[in-house]
C-alpha positions as CSV (number, residue, x, y, z in Angstrom):
1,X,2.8,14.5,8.6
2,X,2.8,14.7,4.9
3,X,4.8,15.2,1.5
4,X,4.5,18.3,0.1
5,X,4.6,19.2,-3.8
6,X,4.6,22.6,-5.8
7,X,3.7,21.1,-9.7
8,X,4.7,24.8,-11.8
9,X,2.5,26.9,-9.3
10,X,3.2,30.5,-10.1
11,X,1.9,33.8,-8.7
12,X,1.1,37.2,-10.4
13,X,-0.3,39.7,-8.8
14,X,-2.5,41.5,-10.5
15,X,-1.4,44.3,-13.1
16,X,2.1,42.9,-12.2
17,X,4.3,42.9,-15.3
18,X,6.3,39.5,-13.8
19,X,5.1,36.8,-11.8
20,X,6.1,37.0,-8.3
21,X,6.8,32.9,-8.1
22,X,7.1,31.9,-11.6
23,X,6.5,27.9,-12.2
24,X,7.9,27.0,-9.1
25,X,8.4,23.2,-8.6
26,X,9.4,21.2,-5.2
27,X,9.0,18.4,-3.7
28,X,9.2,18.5,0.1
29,X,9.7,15.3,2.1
30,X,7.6,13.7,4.9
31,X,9.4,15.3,7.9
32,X,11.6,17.6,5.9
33,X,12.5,20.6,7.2
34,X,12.8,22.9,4.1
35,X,14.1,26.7,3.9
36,X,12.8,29.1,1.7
37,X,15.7,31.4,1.6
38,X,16.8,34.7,-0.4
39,X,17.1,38.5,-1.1
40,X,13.9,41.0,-0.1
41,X,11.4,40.2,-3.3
42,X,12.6,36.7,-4.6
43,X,9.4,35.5,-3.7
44,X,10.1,33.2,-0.7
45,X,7.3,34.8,1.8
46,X,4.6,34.7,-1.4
47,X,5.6,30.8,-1.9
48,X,4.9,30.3,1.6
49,X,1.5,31.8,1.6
50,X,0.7,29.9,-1.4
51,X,0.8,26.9,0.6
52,X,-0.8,28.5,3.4
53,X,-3.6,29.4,0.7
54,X,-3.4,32.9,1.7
55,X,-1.9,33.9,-2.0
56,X,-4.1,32.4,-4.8
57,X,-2.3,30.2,-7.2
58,X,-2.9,31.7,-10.8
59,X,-1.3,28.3,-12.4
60,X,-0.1,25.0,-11.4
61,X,-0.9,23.1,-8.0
62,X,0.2,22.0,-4.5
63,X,-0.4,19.1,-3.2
64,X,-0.2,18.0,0.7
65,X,0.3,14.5,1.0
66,X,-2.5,13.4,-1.1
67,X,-4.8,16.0,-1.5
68,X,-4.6,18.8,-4.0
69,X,-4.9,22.1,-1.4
70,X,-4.5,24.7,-4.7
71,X,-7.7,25.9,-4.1
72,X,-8.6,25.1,-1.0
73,X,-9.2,27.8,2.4
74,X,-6.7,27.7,4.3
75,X,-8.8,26.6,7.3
76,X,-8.7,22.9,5.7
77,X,-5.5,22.7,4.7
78,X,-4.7,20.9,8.1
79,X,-1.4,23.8,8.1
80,X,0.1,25.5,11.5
81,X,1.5,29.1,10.7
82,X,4.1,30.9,13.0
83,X,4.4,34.5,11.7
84,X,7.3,37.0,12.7
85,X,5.5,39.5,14.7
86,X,4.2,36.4,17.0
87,X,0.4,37.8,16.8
88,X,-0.7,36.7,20.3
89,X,-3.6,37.8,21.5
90,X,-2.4,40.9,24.6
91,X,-5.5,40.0,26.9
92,X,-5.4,36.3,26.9
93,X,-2.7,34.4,29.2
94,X,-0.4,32.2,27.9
95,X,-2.1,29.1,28.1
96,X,-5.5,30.4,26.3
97,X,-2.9,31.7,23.4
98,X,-2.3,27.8,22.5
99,X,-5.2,26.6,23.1
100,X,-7.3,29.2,21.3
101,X,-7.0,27.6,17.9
102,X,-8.4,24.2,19.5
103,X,-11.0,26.2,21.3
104,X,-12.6,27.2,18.1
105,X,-12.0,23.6,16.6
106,X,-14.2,22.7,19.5
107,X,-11.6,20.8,21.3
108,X,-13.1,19.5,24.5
109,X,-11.7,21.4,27.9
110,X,-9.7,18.8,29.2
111,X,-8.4,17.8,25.9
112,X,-7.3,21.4,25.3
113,X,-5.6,21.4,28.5
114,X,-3.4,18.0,27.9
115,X,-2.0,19.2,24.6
116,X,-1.6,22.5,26.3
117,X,0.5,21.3,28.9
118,X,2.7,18.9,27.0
119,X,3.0,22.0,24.2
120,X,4.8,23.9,27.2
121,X,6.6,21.1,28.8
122,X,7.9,20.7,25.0
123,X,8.8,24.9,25.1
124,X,10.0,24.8,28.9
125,X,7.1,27.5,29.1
126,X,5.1,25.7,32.2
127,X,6.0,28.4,34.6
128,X,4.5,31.3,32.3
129,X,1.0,29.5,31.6
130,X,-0.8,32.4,33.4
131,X,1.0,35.5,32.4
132,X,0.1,37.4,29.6
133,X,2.1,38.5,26.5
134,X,3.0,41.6,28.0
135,X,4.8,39.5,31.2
136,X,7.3,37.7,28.6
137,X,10.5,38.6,26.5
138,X,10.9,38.6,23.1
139,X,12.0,34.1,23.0
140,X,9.4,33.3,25.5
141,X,6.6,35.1,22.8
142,X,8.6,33.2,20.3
143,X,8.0,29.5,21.8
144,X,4.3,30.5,23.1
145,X,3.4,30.8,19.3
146,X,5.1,28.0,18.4
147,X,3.2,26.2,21.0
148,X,0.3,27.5,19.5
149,X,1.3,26.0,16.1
150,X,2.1,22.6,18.3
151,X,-1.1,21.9,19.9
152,X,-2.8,21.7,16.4
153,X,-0.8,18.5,15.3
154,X,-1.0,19.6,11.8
155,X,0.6,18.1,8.6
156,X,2.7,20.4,7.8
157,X,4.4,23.7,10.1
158,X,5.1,27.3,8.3
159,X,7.3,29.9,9.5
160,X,7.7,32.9,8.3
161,X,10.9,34.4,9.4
162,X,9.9,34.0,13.0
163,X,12.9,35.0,14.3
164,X,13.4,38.5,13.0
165,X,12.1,40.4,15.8
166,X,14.9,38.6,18.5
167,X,18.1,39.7,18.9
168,X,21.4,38.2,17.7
169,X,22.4,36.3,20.6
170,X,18.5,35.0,20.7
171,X,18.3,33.9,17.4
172,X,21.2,31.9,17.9
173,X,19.7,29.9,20.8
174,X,16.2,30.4,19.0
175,X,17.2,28.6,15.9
176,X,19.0,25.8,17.5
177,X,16.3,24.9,19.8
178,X,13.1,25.0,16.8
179,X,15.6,23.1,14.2
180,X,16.0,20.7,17.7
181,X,12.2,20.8,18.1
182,X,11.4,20.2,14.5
183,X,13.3,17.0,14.5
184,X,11.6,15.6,17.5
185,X,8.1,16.5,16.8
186,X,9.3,15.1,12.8
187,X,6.9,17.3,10.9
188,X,7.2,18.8,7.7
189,X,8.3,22.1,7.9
190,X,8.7,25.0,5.7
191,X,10.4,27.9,7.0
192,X,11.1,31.5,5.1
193,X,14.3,33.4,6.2
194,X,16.2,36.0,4.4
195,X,19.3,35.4,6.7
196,X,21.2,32.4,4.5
197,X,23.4,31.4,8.2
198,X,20.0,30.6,9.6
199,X,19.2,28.6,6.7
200,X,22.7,26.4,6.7
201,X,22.1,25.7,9.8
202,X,19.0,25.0,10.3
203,X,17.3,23.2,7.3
204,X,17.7,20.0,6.0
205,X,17.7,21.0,2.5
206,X,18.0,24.5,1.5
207,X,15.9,26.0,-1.9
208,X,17.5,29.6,-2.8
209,X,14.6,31.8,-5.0
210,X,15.8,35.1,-7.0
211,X,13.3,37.0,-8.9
212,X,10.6,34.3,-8.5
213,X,12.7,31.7,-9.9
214,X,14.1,28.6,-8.1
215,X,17.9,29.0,-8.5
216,X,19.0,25.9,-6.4
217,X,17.4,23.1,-3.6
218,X,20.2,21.1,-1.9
219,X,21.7,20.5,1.5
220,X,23.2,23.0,2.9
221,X,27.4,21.6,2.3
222,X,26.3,21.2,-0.8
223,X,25.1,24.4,-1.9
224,X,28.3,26.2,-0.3
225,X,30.6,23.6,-2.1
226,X,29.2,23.3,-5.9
227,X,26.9,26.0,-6.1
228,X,24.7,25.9,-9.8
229,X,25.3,29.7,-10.6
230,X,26.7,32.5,-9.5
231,X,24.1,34.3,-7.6
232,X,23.5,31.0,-5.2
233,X,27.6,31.3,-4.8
234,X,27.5,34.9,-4.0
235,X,24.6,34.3,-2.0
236,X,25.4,31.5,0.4
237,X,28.3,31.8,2.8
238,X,29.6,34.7,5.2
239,X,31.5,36.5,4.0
240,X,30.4,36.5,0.7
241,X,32.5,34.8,-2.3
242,X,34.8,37.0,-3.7
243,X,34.2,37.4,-7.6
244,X,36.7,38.3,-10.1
245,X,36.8,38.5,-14.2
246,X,39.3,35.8,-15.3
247,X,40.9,35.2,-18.9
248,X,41.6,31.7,-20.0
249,X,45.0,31.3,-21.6
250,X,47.5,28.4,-22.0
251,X,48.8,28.4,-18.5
252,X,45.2,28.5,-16.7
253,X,42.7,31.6,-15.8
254,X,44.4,34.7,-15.4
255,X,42.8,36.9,-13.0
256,X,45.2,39.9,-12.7
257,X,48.4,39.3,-11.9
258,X,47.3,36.0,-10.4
259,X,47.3,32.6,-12.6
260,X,45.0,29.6,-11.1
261,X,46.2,26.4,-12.5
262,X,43.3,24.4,-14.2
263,X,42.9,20.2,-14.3
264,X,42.3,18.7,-17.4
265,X,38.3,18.2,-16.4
266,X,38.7,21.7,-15.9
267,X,40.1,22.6,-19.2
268,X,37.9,19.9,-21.0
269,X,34.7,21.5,-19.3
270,X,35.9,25.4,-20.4
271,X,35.9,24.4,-23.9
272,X,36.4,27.7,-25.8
273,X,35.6,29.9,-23.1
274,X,37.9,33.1,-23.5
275,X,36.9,34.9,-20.0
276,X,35.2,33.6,-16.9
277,X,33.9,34.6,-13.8
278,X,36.1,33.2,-10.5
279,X,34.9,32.9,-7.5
280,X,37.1,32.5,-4.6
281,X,35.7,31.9,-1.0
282,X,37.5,33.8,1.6
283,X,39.0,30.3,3.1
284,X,40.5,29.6,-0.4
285,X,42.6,32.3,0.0
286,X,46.5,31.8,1.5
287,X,49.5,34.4,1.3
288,X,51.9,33.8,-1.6
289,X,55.3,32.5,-1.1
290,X,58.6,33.8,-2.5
291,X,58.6,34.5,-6.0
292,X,54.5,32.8,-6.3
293,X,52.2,35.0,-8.3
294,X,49.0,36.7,-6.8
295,X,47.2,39.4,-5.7
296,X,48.3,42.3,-4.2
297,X,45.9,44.1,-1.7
298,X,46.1,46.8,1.1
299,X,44.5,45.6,4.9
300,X,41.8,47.8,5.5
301,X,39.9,45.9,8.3
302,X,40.1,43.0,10.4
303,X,37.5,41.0,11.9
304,X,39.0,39.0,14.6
305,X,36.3,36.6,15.6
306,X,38.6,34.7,18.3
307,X,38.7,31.4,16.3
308,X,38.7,33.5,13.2
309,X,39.6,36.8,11.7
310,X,38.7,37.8,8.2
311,X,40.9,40.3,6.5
312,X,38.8,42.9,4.5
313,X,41.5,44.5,1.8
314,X,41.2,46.7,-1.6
315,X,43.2,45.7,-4.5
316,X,46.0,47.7,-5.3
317,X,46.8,49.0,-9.1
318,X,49.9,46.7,-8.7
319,X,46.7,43.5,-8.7
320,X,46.8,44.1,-12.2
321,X,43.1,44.2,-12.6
322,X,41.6,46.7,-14.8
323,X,38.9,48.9,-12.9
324,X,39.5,47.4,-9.9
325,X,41.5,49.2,-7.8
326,X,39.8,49.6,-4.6
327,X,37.5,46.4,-4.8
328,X,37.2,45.0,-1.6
329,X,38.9,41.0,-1.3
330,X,37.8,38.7,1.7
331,X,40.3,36.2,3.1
332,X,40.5,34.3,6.2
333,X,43.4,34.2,8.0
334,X,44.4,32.1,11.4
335,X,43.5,34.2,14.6
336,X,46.9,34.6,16.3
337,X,48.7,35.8,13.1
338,X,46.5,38.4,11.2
339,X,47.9,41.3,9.6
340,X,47.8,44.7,10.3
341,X,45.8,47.3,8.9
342,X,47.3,49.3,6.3
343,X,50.1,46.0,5.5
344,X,50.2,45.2,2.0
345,X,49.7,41.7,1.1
346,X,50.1,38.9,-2.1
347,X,47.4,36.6,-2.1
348,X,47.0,33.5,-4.2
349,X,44.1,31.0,-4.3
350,X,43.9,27.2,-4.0
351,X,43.1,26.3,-7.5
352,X,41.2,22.6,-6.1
353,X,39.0,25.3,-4.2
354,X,38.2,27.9,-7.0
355,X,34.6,28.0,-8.7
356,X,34.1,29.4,-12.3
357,X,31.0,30.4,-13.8
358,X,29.9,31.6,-17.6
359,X,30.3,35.4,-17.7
360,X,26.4,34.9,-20.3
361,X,24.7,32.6,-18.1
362,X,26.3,32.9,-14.7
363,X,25.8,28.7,-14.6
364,X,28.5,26.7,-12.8
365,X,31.0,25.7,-15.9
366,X,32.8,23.0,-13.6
367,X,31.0,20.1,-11.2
């Protein structure tokens, strides 16, 4: 087990015009179980193989516990490495998959054999020690090279979005039983995923990357609760955060023919902002009562999810936002009473529940 630390360590490939990971700093816990998550090309997967030494840092370094890896082959770093597509070895059974790696270590036979053995008692995978890959589905291929990883007893694990190739009901089960795993075996862990549910559930702290840049690293509430811009907000939670253009005026933020109230923190914090972006997640949402101000949108879909249902609905011209009619609005609704499709509804926001962001930067304007 080890700490883990990116000091500025950027990547640019060459006769790129940008760095692919641009100063990227982190410090990674002994034990943590970190995620790497983000949209195709914010340079998770690249940050990963950094560590893994199979990107070459072009500044900055990484350390693992104490010893600086920057430059190191990957074949020292003392580093396990699950990829998606599993990469196991089609003539080889299961059990001379995991103990391959140790093989060429020059782990003796029997040793080989005992962390073998208590890799797939760990994996529930003692039954398929003989087959081959070809013999096993999808999650069995999954644990067999995580067992792989296992049997090293590295510092640190990597995985990079292992769980891609499963299917949805899989990854589910998948997920909960290597976040399950992770805890047990209590070894640093960094894992890439482009799916930001896996990363809230999973992960004990979350780092979100856009265009090389590290955006935001924070538990997973916490990201969904006071995200730092607006691209972490619109990124993390399902469905997404619904954003509007709101205008500050003596009453509160005006966003169409809605008015959300602001506290005096809130006012303090605005300071001569004119216009805003609101953000309003689909739980902040509730129907407007007689004569309350809000909304008005037209039911086009519902997504009832048995505990759930989300209402997807496009603002009518009556929403009193300009150039929006049509925009799609998000709100969650109890299961047993959703609307039906085509119904016209007023919806106002909980104003202790609304984020707002600067329309320049796109940074968080109230904590």
């Amino acid at each position: 087990m080890a700490q883990v630390i990116y000091d500025k360590a950027s990547c640019v490939y060459p006769g790129a015009e940008s760095p692919a990971v641009d100063e990227f700093s982190l410090e990674i816990s002994d034990g943590e179980f970190m995620v790497f998550v983000g949209p195709s090309g914010c340079g998770k997967s690249t940050s990963l193989r950094m560590l893994a030494g199979l990107e070459e840092v072009s500044s900055g370094t990484i350390t693992i516990g104490e010893r600086d890896v920057t430059t190191m082959p990957p074949k020292d770093r003392d580093i396990a490495m699950v990829f998606q597509n599993y990469a196991l070895y089609p003539h080889m059974s299961v059990a001379d998959n995991m103990g391959f790696s140790l093989k060429m270590a020059g782990i003796g036979k029997d040793e080989r054999a005992k962390r073998v053995k208590d890799a797939a008692e760990l994996l529930g995978l003692e039954d398929y020690l003989d087959r081959k890959p070809k013999a096993l589905s999808g999650g069995q291929r999954q644990r067999v090279a995580m067992g792989r990883a296992i049997v090293r007893e590295p510092q640190v694990f990597l995985m990079d979005e292992p769980l891609s190739n499963l299917d949805a009901k899989l990854r589910v089960s998948t997920r909960a039983q290597i976040a399950s795993l992770q805890r047990r075996l209590d070894i640093t862990t960094v894992y890439v995923t482009h799916d930001q549910i896996e990363a809230m559930t999973m992960g004990d702290r979350v780092a979100v990357l856009k265009d090389g840049l590290l955006q935001q690293v924070d538990t997973p509430l916490n990201l969904y609760d006071t995200p730092k811009n607006a691209f972490v907000a619109g990124f993390i939670g399902s469905p997404a955060m619904n954003m509007f253009t709101g205008k500050v005026d003596a009453d509160g933020i005006k966003v169409g023919s809605m008015t959300v109230s602001l506290t005096p923190d809130a006012r303090t914090a605005l300071g001569s902002e004119k216009q805003v972006t609101v953000g309003i997640r689909p739980e902040a949402f509730n129907s407007a009562g007689s004569g309350e101000s809000g909304l008005e949108v037209e039911v086009e879909v519902v997504e009832e999810l048995g505990a759930d249902a989300f209402v997807y609905a496009s603002l009518t011209a009556e929403s009193g936002l300009e150039d929006s009619a049509g925009t799609t609005v998000v709100s969650r609704h109890e299961a047993r009473s959703v609307p039906a499709r085509g119904a016209t509804l007023t919806l106002c926001a909980d104003a202790n529940k609304v984020h707002l962001f600067s329309q320049e930067s796109g940074d968080r304007i109230v904590n």
